[in-house]
N, C-alpha and C positions, 0 to 999 in steps of 0.2 A: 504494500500500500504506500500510495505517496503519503507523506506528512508534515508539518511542518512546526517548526520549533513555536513561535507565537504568532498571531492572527496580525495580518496585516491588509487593513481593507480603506479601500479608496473610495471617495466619498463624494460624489458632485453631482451636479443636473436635477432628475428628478426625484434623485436618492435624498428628500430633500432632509432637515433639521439635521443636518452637522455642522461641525463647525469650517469654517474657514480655514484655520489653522493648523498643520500638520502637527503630528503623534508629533510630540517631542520624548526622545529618548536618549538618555544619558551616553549611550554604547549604543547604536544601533545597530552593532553587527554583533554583540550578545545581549538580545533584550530578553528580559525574564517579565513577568507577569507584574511582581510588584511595581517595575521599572515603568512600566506601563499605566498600572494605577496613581502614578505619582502626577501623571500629568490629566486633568480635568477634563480634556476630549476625548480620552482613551477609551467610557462606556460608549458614548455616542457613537464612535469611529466605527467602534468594533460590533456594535450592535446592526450598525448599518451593512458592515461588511456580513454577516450572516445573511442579510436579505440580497447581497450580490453576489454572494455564495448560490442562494438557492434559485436566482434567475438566471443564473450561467449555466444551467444545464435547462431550463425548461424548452429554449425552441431547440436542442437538440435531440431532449426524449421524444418531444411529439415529434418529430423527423423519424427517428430510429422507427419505434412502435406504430408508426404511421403505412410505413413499408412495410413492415413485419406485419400488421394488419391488412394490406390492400386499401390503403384508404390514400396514399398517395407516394410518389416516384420523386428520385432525385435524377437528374437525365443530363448527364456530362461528358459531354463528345470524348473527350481526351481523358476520360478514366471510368472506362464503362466497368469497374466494382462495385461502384455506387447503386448500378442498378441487378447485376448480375448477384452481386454477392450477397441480398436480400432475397432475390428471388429464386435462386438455383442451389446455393451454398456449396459447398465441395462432399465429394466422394471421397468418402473414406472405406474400402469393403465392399460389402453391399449397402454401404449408409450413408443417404446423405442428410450433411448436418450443416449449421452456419461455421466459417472459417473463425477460430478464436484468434490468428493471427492478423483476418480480414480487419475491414470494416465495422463490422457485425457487433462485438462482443456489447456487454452493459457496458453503462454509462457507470462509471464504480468511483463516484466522487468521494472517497473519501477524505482527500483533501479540506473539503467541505467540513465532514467530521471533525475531522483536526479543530478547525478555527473554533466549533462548537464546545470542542473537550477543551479546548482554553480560555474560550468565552467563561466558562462556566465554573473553572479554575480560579480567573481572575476577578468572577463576581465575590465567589467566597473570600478571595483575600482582602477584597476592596472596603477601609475600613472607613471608608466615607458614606456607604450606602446604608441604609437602615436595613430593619429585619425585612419588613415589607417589599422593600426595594428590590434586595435580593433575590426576596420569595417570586415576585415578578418577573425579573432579568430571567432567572432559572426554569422558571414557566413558558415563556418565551423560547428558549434553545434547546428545552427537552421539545416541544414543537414541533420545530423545524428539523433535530435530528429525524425526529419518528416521520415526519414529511420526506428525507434525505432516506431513509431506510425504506421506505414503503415505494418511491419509488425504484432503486434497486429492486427488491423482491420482484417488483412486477416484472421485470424483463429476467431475472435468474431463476425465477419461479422453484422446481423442485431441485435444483443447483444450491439452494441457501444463499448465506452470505455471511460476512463479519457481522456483529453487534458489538464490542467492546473496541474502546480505543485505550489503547495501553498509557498507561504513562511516557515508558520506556518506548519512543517512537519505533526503535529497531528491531524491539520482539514482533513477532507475526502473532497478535488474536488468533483461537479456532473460528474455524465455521460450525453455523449449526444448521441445521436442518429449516427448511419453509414452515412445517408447524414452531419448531421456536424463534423464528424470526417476527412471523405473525403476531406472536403470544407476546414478544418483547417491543414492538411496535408499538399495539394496543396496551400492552401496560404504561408505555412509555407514555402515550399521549396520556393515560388518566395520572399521571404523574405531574405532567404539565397542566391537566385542569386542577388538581389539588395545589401546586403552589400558585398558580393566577388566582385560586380564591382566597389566599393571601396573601396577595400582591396590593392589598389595599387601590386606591381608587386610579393610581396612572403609574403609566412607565417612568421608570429616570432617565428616559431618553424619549427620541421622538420617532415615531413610524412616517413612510411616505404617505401621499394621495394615495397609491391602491391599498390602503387598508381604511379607508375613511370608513366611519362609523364600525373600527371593528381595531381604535388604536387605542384601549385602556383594556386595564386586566379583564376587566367582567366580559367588554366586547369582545373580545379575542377568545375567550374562552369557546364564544360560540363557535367562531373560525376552526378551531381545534377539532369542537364536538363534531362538524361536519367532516371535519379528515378523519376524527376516528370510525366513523358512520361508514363511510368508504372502505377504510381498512378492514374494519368487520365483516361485511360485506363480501370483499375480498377474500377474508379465508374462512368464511360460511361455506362456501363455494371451493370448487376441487381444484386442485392444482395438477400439473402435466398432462393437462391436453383429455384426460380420462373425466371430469369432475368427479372423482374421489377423493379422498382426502383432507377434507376443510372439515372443519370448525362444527360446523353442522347449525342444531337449531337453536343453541345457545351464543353461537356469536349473530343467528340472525337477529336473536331477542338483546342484545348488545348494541348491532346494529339500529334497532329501531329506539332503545334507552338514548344513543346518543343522536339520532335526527333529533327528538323531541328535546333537548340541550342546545341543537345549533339554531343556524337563522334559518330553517326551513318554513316559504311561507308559499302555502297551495297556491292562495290566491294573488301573492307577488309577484314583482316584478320578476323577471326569469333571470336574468342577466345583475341582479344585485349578488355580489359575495366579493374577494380575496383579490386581486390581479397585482403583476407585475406590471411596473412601469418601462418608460425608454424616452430618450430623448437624445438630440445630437449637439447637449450642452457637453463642455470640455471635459473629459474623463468620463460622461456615461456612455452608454453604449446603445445599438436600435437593435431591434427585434428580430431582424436577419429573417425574418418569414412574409413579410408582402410583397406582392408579385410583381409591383416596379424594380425595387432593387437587388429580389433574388427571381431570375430569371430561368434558373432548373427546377424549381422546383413546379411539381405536374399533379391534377387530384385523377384519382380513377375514374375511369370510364364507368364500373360498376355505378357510380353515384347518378349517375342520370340513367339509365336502364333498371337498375330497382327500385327506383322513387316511383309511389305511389302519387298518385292522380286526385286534384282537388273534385267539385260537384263540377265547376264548369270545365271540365276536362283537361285544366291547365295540372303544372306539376306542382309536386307538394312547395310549399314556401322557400322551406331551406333551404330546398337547392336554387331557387332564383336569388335568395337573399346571402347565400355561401359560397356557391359556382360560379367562377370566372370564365365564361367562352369568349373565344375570337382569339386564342392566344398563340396558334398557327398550330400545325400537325408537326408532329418531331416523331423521329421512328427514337429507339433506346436501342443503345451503341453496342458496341460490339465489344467483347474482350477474349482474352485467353482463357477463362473459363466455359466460353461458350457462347453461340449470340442469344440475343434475347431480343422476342419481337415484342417486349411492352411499347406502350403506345400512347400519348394520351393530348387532345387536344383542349383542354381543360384545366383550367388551374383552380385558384382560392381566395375569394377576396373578403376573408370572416379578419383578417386584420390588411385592412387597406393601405394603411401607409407605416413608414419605417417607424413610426412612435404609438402605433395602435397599444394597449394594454393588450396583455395577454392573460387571461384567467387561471388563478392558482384550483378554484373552485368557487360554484356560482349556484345557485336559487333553482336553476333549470336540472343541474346534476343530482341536488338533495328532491328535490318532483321523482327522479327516474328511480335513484335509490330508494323511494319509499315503496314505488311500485313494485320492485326484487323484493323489500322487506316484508310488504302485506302477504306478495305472490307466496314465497316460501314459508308463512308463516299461516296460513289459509283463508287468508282472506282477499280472496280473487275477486269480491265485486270492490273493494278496495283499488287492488292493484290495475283494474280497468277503470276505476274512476280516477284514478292517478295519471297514467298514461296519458290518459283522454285532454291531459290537462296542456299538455303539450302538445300532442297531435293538432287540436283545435289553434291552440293561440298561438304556437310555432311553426307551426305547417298550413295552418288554414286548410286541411283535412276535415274532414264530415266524423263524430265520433265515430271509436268499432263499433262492430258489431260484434262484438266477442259478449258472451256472458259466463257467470262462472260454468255451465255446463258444457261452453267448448273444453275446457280442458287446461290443466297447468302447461300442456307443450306449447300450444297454440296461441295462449296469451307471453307466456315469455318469449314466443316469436315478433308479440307484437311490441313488446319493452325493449328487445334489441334493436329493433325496426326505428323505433323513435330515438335512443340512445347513438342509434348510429347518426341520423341526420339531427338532432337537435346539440347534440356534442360534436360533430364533424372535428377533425384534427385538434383534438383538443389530449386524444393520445388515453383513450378508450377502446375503440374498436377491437383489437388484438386481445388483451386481456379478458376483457370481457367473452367475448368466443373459446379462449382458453380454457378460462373456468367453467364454461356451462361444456367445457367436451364440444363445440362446433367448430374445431378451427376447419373441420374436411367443409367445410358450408363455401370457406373463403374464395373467389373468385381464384383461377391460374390464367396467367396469360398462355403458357405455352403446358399444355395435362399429361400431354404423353410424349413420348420417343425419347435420345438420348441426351437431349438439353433441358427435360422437362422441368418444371419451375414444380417446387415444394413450396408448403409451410410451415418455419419453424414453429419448435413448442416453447421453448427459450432462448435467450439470448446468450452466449457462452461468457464463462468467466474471460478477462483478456488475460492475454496467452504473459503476460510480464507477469500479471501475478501469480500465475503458474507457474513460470521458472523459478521464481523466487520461494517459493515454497518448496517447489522438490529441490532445489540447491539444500535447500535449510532440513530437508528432511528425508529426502532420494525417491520419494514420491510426494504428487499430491492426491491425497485419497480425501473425500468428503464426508459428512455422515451418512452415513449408512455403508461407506466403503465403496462409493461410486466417486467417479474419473470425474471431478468439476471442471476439467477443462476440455470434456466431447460431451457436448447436450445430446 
């Protein structure tokens, strides 16, 4: 794992309530924690750098999981892996799998972890902050770890992953297993809503614009409750591609304890909750995902051929309100693993320009979780009254016609059906299919002969931190004694 000695985070544009003024540090080339509490922008700095921690990977999971789902292509003349090595992966045997040397592998920020296992280091030492203060800050980073874990999980799925950060940056943490990563996720987050509710009334620092209405302990707490709602959800639900395996009906009774904690509001707005900012003031950064400035990227064809049809025979909303046409026809390139006839004359215009926010989690995602919650939990005229809520207001769709006596298949057909176009690239689609066992559902561009396109069940660990473990130990074997580095 990468790591780093103390958190060093940059602070400008729409990152906003920092200060002007650089970390001052005695030695900057050995700062220690206290060295850092000595100077009075050090919470701010470093609280802010957690939130640019956790938007540095978001437009690249929805990229990864976006392909890995079929829900959209990166299409680059001059290194056609981007497309092939999503869609085909390599032959190992009779197997094929994603290359963990490729493109492919998670996104395994733990980096990210680091700054938090020191964020959280240097709250305790910080002898300026009250109890409350503390209780807050600490509320706050056990958060965003369990937000930095839970995305992991979703792409390593029965792979596991780390949970501990060591002190000692050089020791290697074990892995453990997707049932204890889940388990240590969801604890984590109730760990973070137990110190926010000791965080007395505000943070000792400041949140951007995308947390408005959601930047003091009490409101943040709901933030939380909605990711753990999620996560729950998640490992209710089976893991490797079979749905076996999860949680079962205690984390969906979990799941539904914590909607009723978040800001879930039926009759709300759909689009209120969480987002990442951007802007192209000095030292921030843009979102790298609207289709003026990134020009490969491409949405599936699948999206306009399975959109279902309004009364007046036009297409469901989303996709007029999501779908970018006119963007020209591109074949997807060619490489040495093989060509590949993806295809796609279509792109994305759900964040239009290079400073669009991009949603951590929103009002329309807690609507579709409730409907999984009702559906698995038995109350199907629930989870068609759920759905409906979206279909109608987000699609301008005619309610279903499903009632509880079509059946639990048929209505979670119609919850992914909305989940797909009402979440579009939001880095859902894949996961979601995985745990309910439908990834054979996913559209191939190429089904048969000998370049034929698969889909993956995970994403590999990357191949560095497998050498680095069998250096350290002459193999790496995972729990349960499976090969973490061949999904």
């Amino acid at each position: 794992m990468r790591n780093r000695i103390l958190l060093a985070a940059l602070c400008a544009g729409t990152l906003a309530g920092c200060s002007d003024k650089p970390l001052q540090l005695t030695n900057p080339n050995s700062a220690t924690i206290l060295g850092a509490n000595a100077d009075p922008n050090a919470l701010q700095l470093t609280a802010t750098g957690l939130l640019s921690d956790l938007r540095d990977r978001r437009a690249g999971y929805m990229s990864q999981v976006g392909r890995l789902g079929r829900e959209s292509y990166i299409f680059t003349p001059q290194e056609g892996r981007n497309t092939t090595n999503y869609l085909q992966g390599i032959t190992v045997g009779a197997k094929t799998e994603l290359d963990p040397a490729g493109f492919t592998p998670a996104l395994w920020n733990y980096a990210a972890l680091r700054d938090i296992y020191n964020f959280k280091s240097s709250v305790n030492a910080n002898g300026n902050l009250t109890a409350q203060q503390k209780s807050a800050a600490l509320g706050y980073a056990k958060a965003f770890e369990a937000l930095h874990l839970l995305y992991i999980i979703s792409e390593t799925d029965t792979l596991g992953l780390v949970t501990q950060i060591l002190a000692d940056p050089t020791q290697l943490a074990p892995f453990v297993s997707r049932d204890s990563a889940y388990k240590y996720i969801i604890a984590s987050f109730d760990s973070a809503l137990t110190a926010l509710a000791a965080g007395g009334s505000a943070f000792p620092f400041t949140l951007h614009s995308g947390f408005k209405n959601f930047d003091t302990p009490a409101t943040f707490a709901k933030f939380v409750s909605a990711l753990e709602a999620r996560a729950a959800a998640y490992y209710a639900t089976g893991g490797g591609g079979a749905g076996t395996g999860g949680g079962g009906a205690a984390y969906w009774t979990k799941a539904q304890t914590a909607l009723a904690a978040s800001f879930l509001n039926m009759a709300g707005d759909m689009n209120v909750g969480v987002y990442h900012v951007y802007s192209s003031a000095t030292g921030d950064v843009l979102n790298g995902i609207d289709p003026v400035t990134n020009t490969t990227l491409y949405a599936h064809m699948s999206y306009l051929t399975d959109a279902q049809n309004k009364a007046d025979g036009t297409t469901d909303n989303r996709v007029l309100n999501k779908i970018l046409t006119g963007l020209g026809s591109r074949q997807g390139p060619v490489s040495s693993s093989g060509p590949s006839s993806a295809s796609s004359t279509i792109g994305f215009k759900i964040y239009p320009t290079s400073d669009t926010p991009v949603p951590v989690i929103r009002n329309e995602e807690l609507i579709l979780l409730s409907a999984e919650v009702k559906l698995a939990l038995g109350d199907a005229a629930g989870a068609i009254a759920a759905l409906n809520i979206t279909r109608v207001n987000s699609g301008g769709l005619a309610p279903s016609t499903l009632t509880p006596a079509s059946g639990s298949s048929a209505i979670l057909d119609q919850i992914l059906y909305e989940k797909r176009y009402s979440l579009m690239f939001e880095g859902f689609r894949w996961v979601d299919m995985r745990r309910y066992g439908r990834l054979s559902q996913l559209p191939l561009d190429v089904p048969s002969g000998p370049t034929k396109d698969f889909v993956a069940i995970v994403a590999p660990i990357p191949q560095g931190e497998c050498l680095v473990r069998a250096k350290a130990s002459g193999a790496f074997l995972g729990p349960n004694g499976q090969n973490n580095c061949a999904p």
